[in-house]
Backbone as JSON Lines, residues from 0, in Angstrom:
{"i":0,"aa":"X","n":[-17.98,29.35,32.64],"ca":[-17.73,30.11,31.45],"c":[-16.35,29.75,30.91]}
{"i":1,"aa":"X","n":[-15.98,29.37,29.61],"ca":[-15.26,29.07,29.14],"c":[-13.85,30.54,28.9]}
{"i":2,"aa":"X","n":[-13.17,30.47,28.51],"ca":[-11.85,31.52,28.55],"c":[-11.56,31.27,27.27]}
{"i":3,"aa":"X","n":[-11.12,32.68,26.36],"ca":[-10.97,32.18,24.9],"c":[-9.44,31.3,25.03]}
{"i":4,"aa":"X","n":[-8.45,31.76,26.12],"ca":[-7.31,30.4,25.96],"c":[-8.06,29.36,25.74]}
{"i":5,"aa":"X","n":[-8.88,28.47,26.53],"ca":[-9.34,27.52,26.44],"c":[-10.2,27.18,24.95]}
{"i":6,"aa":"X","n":[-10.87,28.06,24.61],"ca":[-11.62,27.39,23.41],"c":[-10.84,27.4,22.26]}
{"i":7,"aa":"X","n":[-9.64,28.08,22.19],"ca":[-8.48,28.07,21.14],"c":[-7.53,26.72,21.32]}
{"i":8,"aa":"X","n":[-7.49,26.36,22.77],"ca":[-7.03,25.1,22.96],"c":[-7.85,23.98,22.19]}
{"i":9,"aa":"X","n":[-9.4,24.02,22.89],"ca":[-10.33,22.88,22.33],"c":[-10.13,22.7,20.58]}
{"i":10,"aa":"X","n":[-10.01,24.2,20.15],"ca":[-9.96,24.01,18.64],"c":[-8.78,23.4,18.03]}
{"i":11,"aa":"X","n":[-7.28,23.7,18.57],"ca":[-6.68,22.77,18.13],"c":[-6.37,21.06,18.08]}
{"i":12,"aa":"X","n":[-6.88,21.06,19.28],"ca":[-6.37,20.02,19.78],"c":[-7.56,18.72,18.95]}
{"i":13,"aa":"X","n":[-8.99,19.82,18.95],"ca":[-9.68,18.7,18.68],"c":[-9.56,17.85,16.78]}
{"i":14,"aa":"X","n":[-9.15,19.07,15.83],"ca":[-8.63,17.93,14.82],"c":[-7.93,16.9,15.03]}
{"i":15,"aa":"X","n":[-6.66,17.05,16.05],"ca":[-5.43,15.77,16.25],"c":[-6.33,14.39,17.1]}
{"i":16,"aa":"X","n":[-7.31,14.92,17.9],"ca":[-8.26,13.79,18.25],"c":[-8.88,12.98,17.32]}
{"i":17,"aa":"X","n":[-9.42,13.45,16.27],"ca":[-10.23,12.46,15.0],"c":[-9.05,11.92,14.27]}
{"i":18,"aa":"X","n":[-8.06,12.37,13.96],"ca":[-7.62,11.95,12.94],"c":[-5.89,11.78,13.32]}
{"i":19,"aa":"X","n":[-5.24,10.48,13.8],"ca":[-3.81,10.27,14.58],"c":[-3.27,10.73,13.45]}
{"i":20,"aa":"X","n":[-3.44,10.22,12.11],"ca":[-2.3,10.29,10.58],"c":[-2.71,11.22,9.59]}
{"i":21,"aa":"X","n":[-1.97,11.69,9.1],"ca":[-2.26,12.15,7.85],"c":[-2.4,11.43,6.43]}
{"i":22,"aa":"X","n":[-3.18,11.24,5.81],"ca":[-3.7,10.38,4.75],"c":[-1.81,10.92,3.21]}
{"i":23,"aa":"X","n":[-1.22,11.71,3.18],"ca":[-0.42,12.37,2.42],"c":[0.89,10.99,3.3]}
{"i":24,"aa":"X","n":[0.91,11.71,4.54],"ca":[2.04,10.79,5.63],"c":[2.25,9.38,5.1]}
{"i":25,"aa":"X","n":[1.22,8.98,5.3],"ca":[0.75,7.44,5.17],"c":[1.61,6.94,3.31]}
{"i":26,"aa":"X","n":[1.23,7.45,2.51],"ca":[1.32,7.36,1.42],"c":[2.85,7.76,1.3]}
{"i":27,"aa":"X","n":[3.36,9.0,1.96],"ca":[4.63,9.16,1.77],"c":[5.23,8.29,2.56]}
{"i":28,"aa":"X","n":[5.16,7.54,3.44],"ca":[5.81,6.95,3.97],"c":[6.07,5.28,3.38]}
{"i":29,"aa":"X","n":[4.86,4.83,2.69],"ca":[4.5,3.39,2.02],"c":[5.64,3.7,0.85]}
{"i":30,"aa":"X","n":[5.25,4.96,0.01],"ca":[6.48,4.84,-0.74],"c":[7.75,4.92,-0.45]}
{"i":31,"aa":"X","n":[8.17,5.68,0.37],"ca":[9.65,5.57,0.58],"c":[10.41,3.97,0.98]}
{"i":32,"aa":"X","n":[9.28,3.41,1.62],"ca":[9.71,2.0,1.38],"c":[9.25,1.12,0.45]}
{"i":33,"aa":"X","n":[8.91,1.42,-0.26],"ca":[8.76,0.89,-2.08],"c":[10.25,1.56,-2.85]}
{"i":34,"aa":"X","n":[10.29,2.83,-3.02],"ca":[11.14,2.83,-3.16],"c":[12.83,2.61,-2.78]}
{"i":35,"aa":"X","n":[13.02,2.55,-2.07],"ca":[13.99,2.01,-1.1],"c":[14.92,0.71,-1.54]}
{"i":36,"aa":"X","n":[16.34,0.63,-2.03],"ca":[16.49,-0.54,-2.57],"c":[16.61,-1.73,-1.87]}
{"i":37,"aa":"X","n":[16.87,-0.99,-0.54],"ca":[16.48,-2.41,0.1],"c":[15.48,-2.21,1.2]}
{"i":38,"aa":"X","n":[14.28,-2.91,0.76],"ca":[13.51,-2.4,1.06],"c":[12.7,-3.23,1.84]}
{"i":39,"aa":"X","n":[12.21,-2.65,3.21],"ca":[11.72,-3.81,4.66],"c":[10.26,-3.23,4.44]}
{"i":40,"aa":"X","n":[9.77,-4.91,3.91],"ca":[8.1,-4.23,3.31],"c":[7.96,-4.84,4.67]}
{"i":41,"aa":"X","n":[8.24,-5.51,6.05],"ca":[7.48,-5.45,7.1],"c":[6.9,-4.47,7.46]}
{"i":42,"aa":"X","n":[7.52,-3.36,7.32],"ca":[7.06,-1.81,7.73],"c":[5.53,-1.58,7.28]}
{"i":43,"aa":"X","n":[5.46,-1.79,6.16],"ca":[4.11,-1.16,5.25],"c":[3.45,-1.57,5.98]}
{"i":44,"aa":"X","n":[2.52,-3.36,6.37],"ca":[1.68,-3.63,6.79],"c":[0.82,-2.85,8.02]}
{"i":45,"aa":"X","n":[1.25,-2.19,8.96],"ca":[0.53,-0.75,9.46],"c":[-0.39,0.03,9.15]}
{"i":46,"aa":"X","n":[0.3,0.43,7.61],"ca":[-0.21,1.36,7.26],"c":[-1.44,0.59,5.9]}
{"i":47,"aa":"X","n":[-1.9,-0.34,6.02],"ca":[-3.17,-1.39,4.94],"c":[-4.08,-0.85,5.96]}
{"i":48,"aa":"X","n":[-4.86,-1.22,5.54],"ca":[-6.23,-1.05,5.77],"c":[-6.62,-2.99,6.2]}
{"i":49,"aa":"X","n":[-7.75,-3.36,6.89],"ca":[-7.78,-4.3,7.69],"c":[-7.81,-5.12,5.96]}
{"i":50,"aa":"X","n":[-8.54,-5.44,5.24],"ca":[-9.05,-6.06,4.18],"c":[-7.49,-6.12,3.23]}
{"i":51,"aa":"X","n":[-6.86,-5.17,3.27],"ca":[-5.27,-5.32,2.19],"c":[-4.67,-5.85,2.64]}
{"i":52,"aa":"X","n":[-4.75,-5.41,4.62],"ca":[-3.63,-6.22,5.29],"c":[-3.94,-7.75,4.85]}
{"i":53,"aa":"X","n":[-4.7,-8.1,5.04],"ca":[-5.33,-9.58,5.07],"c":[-5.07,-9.95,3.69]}
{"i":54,"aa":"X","n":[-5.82,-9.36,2.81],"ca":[-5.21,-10.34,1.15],"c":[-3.75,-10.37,1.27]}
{"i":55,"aa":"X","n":[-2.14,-9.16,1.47],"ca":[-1.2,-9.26,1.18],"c":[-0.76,-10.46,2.32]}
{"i":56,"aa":"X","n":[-1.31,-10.84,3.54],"ca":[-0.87,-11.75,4.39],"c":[-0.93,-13.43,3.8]}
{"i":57,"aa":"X","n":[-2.47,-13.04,2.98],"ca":[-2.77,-14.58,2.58],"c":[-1.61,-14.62,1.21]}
{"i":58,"aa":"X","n":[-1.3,-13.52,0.31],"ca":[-0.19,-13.75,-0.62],"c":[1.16,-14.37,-0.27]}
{"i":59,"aa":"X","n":[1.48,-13.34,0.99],"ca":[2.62,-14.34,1.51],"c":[2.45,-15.68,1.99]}
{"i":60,"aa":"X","n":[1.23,-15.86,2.12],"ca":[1.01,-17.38,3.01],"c":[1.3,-18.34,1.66]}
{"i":61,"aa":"X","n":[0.3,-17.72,0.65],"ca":[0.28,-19.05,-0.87],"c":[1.82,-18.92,-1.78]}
{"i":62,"aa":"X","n":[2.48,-17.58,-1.61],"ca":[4.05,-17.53,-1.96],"c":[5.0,-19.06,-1.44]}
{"i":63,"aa":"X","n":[4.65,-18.9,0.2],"ca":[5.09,-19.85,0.74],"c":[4.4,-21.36,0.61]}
{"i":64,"aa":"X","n":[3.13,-21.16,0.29],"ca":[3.07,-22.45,-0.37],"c":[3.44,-23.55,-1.16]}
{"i":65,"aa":"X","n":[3.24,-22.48,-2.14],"ca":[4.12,-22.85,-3.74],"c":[5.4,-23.33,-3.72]}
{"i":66,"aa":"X","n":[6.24,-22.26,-2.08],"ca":[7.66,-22.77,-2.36],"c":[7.53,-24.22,-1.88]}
{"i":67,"aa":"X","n":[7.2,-24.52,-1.14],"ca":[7.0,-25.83,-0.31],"c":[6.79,-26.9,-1.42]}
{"i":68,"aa":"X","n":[5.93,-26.68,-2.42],"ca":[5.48,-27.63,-3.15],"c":[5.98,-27.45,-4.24]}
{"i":69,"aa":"X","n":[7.08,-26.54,-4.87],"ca":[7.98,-26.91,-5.85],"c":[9.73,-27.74,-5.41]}
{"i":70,"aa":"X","n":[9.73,-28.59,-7.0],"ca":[11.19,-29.12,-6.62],"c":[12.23,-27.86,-6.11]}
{"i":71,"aa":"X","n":[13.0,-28.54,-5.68],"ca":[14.67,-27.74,-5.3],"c":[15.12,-27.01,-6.6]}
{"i":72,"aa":"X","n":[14.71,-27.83,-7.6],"ca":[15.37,-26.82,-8.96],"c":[14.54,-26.55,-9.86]}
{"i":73,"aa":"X","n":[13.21,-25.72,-9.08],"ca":[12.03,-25.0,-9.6],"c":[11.93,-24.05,-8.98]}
{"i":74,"aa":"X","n":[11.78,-22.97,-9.76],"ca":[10.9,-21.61,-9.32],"c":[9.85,-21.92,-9.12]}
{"i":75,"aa":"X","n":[9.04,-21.12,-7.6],"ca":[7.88,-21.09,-7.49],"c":[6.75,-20.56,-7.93]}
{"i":76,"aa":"X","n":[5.91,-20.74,-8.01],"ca":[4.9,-19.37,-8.4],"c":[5.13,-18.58,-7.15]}
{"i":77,"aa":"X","n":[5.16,-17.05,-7.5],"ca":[5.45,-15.85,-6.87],"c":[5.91,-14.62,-7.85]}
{"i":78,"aa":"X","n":[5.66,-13.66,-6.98],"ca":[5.92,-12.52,-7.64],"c":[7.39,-12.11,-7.52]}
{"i":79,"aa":"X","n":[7.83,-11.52,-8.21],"ca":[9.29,-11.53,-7.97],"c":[9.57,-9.61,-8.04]}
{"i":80,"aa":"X","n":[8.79,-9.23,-7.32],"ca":[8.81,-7.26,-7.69],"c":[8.39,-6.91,-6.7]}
{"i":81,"aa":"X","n":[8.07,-5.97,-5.93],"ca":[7.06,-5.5,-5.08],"c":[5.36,-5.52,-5.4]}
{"i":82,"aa":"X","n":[4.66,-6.2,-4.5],"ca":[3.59,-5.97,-4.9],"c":[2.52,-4.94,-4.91]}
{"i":83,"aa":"X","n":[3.54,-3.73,-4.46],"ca":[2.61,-2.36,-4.49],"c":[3.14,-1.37,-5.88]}
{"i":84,"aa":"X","n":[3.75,-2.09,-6.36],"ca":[4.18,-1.7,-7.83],"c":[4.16,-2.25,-9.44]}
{"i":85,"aa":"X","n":[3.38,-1.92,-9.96],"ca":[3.31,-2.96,-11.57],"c":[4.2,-2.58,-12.09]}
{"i":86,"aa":"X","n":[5.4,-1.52,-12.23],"ca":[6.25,-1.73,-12.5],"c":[7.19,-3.15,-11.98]}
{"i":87,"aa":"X","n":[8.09,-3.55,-13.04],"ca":[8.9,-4.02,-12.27],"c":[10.26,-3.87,-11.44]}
{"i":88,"aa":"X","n":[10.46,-2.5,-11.95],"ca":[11.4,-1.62,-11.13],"c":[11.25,-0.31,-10.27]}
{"i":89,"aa":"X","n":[11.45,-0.12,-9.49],"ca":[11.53,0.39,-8.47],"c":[12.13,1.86,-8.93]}
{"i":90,"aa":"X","n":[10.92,3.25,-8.36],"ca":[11.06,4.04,-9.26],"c":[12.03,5.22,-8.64]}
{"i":91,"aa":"X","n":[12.91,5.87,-9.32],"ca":[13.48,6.75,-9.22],"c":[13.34,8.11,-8.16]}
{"i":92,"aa":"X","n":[12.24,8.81,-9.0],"ca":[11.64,9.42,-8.33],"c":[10.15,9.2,-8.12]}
{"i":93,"aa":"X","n":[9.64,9.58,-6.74],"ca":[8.46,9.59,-6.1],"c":[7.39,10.98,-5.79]}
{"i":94,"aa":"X","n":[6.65,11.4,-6.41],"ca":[6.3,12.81,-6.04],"c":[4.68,12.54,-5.32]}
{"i":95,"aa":"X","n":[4.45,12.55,-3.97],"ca":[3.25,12.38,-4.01],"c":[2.26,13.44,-3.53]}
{"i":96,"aa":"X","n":[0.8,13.66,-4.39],"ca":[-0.05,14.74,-4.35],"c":[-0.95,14.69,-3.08]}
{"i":97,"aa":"X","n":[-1.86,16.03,-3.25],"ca":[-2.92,16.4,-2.1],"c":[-3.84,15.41,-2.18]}
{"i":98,"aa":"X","n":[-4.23,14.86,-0.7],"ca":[-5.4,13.94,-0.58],"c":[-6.77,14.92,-1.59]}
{"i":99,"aa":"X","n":[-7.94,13.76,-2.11],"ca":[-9.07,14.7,-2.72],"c":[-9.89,13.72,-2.29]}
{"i":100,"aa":"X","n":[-10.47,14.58,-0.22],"ca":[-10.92,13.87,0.55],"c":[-12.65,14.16,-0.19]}
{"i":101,"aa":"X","n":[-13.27,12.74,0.34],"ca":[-15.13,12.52,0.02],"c":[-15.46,11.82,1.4]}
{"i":102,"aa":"X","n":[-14.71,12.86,2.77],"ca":[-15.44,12.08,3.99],"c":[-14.58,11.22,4.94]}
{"i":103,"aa":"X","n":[-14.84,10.23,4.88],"ca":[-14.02,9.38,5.42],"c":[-13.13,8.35,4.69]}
{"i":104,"aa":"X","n":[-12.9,9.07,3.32],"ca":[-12.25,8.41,2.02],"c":[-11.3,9.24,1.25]}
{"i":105,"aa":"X","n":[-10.16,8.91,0.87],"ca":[-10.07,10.13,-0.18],"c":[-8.57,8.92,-1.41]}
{"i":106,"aa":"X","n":[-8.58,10.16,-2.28],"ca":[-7.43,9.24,-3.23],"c":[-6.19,10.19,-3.09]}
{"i":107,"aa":"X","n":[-5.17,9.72,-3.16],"ca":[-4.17,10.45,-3.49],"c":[-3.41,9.79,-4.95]}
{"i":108,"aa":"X","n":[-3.0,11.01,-5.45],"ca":[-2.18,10.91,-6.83],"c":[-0.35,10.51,-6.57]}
{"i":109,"aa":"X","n":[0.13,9.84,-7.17],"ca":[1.58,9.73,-6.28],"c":[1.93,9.64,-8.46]}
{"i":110,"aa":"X","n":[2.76,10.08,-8.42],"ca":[3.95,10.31,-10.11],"c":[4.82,9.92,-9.57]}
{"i":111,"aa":"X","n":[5.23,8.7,-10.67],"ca":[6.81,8.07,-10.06],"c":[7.62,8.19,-11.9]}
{"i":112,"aa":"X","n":[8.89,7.88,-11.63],"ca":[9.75,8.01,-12.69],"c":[10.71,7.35,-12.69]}
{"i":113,"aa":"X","n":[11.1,6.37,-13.6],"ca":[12.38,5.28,-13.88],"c":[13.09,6.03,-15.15]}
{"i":114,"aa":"X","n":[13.91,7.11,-14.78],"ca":[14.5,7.11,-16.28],"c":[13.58,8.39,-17.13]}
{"i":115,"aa":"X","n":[13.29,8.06,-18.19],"ca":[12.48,8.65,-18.43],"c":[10.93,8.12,-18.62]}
{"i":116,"aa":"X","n":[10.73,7.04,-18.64],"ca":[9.45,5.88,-18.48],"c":[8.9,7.25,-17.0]}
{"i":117,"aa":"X","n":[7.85,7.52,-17.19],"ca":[6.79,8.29,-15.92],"c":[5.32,7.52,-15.62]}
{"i":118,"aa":"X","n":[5.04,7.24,-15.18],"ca":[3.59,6.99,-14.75],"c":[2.67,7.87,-13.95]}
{"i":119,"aa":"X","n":[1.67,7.85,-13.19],"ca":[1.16,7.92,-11.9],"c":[0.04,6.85,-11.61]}
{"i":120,"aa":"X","n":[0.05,6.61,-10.36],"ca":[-1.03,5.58,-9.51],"c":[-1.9,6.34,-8.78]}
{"i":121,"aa":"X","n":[-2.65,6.01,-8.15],"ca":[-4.16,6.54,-7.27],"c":[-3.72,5.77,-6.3]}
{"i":122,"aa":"X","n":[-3.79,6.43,-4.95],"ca":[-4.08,5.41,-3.49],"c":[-5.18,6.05,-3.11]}
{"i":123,"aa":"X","n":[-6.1,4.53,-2.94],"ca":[-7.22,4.67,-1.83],"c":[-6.7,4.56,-0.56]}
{"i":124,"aa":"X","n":[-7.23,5.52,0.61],"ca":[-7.07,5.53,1.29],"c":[-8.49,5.96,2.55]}
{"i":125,"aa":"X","n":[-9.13,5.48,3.83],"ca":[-10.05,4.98,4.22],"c":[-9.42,5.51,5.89]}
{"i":126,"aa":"X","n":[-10.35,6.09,6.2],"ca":[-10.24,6.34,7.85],"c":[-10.52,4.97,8.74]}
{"i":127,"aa":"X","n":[-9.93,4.1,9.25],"ca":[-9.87,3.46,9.78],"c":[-9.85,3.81,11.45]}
{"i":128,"aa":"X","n":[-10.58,4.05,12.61],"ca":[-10.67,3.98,13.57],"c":[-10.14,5.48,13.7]}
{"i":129,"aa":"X","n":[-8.88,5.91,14.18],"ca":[-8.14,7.05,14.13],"c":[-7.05,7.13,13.08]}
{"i":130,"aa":"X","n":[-7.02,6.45,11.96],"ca":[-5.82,6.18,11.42],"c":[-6.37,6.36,9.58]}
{"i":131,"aa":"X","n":[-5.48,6.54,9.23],"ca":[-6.06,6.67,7.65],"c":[-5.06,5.27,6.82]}
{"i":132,"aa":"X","n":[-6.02,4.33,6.03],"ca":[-5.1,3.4,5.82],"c":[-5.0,3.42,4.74]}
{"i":133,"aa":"X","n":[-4.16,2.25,4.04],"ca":[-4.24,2.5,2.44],"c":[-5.37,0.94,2.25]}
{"i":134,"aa":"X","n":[-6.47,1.82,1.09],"ca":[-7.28,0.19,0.96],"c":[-6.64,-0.41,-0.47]}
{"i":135,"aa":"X","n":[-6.16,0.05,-1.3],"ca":[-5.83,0.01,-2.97],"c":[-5.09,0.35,-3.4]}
{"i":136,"aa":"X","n":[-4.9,0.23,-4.46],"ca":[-3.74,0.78,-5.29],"c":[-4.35,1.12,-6.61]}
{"i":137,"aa":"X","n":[-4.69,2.05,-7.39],"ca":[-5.09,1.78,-8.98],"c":[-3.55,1.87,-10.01]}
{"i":138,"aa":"X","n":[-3.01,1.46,-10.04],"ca":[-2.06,1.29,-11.1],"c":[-2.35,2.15,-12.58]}
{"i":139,"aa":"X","n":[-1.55,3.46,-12.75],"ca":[-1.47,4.41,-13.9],"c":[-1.27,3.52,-15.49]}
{"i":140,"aa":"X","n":[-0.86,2.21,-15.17],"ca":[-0.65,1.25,-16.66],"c":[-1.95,0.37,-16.63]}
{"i":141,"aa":"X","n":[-2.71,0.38,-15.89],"ca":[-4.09,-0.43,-15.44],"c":[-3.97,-1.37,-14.71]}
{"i":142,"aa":"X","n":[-5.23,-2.05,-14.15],"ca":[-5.45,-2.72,-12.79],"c":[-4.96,-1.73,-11.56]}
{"i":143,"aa":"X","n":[-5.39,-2.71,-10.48],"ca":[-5.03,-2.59,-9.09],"c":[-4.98,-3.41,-8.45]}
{"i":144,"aa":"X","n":[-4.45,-3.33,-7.12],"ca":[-3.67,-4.23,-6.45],"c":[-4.39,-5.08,-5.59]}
{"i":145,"aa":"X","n":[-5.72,-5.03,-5.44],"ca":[-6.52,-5.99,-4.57],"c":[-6.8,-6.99,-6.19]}
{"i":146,"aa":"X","n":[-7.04,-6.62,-7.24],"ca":[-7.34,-7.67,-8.29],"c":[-5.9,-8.48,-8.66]}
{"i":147,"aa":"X","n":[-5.48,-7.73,-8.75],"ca":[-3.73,-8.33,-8.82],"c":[-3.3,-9.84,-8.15]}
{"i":148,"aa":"X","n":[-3.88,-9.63,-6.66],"ca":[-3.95,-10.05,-5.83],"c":[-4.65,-11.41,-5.81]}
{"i":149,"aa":"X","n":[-5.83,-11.38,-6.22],"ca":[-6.34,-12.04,-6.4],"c":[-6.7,-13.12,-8.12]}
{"i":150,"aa":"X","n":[-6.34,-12.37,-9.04],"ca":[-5.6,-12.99,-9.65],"c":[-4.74,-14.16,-9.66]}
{"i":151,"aa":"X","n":[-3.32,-13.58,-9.12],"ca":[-2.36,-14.27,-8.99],"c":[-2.37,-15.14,-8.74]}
{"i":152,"aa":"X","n":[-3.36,-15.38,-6.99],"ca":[-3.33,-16.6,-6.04],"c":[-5.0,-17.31,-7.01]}
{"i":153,"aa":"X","n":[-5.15,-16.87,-7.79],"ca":[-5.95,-18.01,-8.68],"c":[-5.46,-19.17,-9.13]}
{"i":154,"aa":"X","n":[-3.88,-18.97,-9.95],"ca":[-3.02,-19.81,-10.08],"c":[-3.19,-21.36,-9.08]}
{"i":155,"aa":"X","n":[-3.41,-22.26,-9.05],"ca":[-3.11,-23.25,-8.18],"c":[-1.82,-24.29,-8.0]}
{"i":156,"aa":"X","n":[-0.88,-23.89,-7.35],"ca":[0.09,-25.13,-6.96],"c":[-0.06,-25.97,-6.69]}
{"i":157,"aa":"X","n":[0.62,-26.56,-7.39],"ca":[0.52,-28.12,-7.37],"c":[2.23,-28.88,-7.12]}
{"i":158,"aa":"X","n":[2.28,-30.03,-6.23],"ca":[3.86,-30.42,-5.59],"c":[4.09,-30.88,-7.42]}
{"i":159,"aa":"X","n":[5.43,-30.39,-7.58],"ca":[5.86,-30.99,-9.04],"c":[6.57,-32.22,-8.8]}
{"i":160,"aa":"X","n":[6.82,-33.22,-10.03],"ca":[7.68,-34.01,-9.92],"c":[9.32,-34.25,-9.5]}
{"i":161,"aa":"X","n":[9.61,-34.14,-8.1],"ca":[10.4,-34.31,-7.11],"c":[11.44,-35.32,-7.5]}
């Protein structure tokens, strides 16, 4: 026979079993290093989802391509901003909203502000194993960041005249 200590135990304990992160955490935490002026995007990769991790890995891979195969006194093709931001500056303030979970999915709303310029973005975000990751980005000025992504590295480098 069970003891109500015990089934008050089982009840807490058993949300922190399904779910290690908080889907809000995750998001507050990606931004603070977006926003951040100097800012160690090694950190973020954790918190992608298997499929973002992987496109932003192959971005850095074709970044480094490009550099390889432009002259010494050429810019490469690359992005020159963060790529979890269509802004190109890095925003002021960060306010980010309640997950609006559908399961093992949900979006969060994040409002950022440069000044007086305001936006807001959508993060997808996806239960991954025990972990809630980020899969997307929808960008409040349009697009998102897996098309972005792919986009970009459409571009083809080519070694320039050396």
């Amino acid at each position: 026979m069970l003891r109500p200590a015990s089934v008050l135990a089982l009840l807490i304990v058993a949300p922190l079993v399904t779910a290690a992160s908080d889907p809000r955490d995750v998001v507050t935490r990606l931004y603070a290093v977006v926003q951040a002026p100097a800012s160690d995007e090694a950190a973020i990769p954790p918190s992608l989802g298997d499929a973002l991790r992987s496109a932003v890995d192959a971005q850095h891979a074709y970044e480094r391509a490009c550099t390889a195969l432009a002259a010494h006194d050429e810019k490469p093709h690359m992005l020159d901003q963060s790529l979890y931001l269509l802004a190109p500056d890095r925003p002021d303030t960060v306010a980010v909203g309640m997950p609006e979970s559908r399961g093992d999915a949900t979006w969060i709303r994040v409002d950022m502000a440069v000044g007086d310029y305001r936006w807001t973005d959508r993060v997808l975000l996806q239960r991954q194993d025990r972990d809630w990751k980020v899969m997307d980005i929808r960008w409040g000025q349009g697009g998102h960041l897996i098309g972005r992504l792919q986009e970009f590295s459409a571009f083809r480098c080519a070694p320039s005249g050396r």
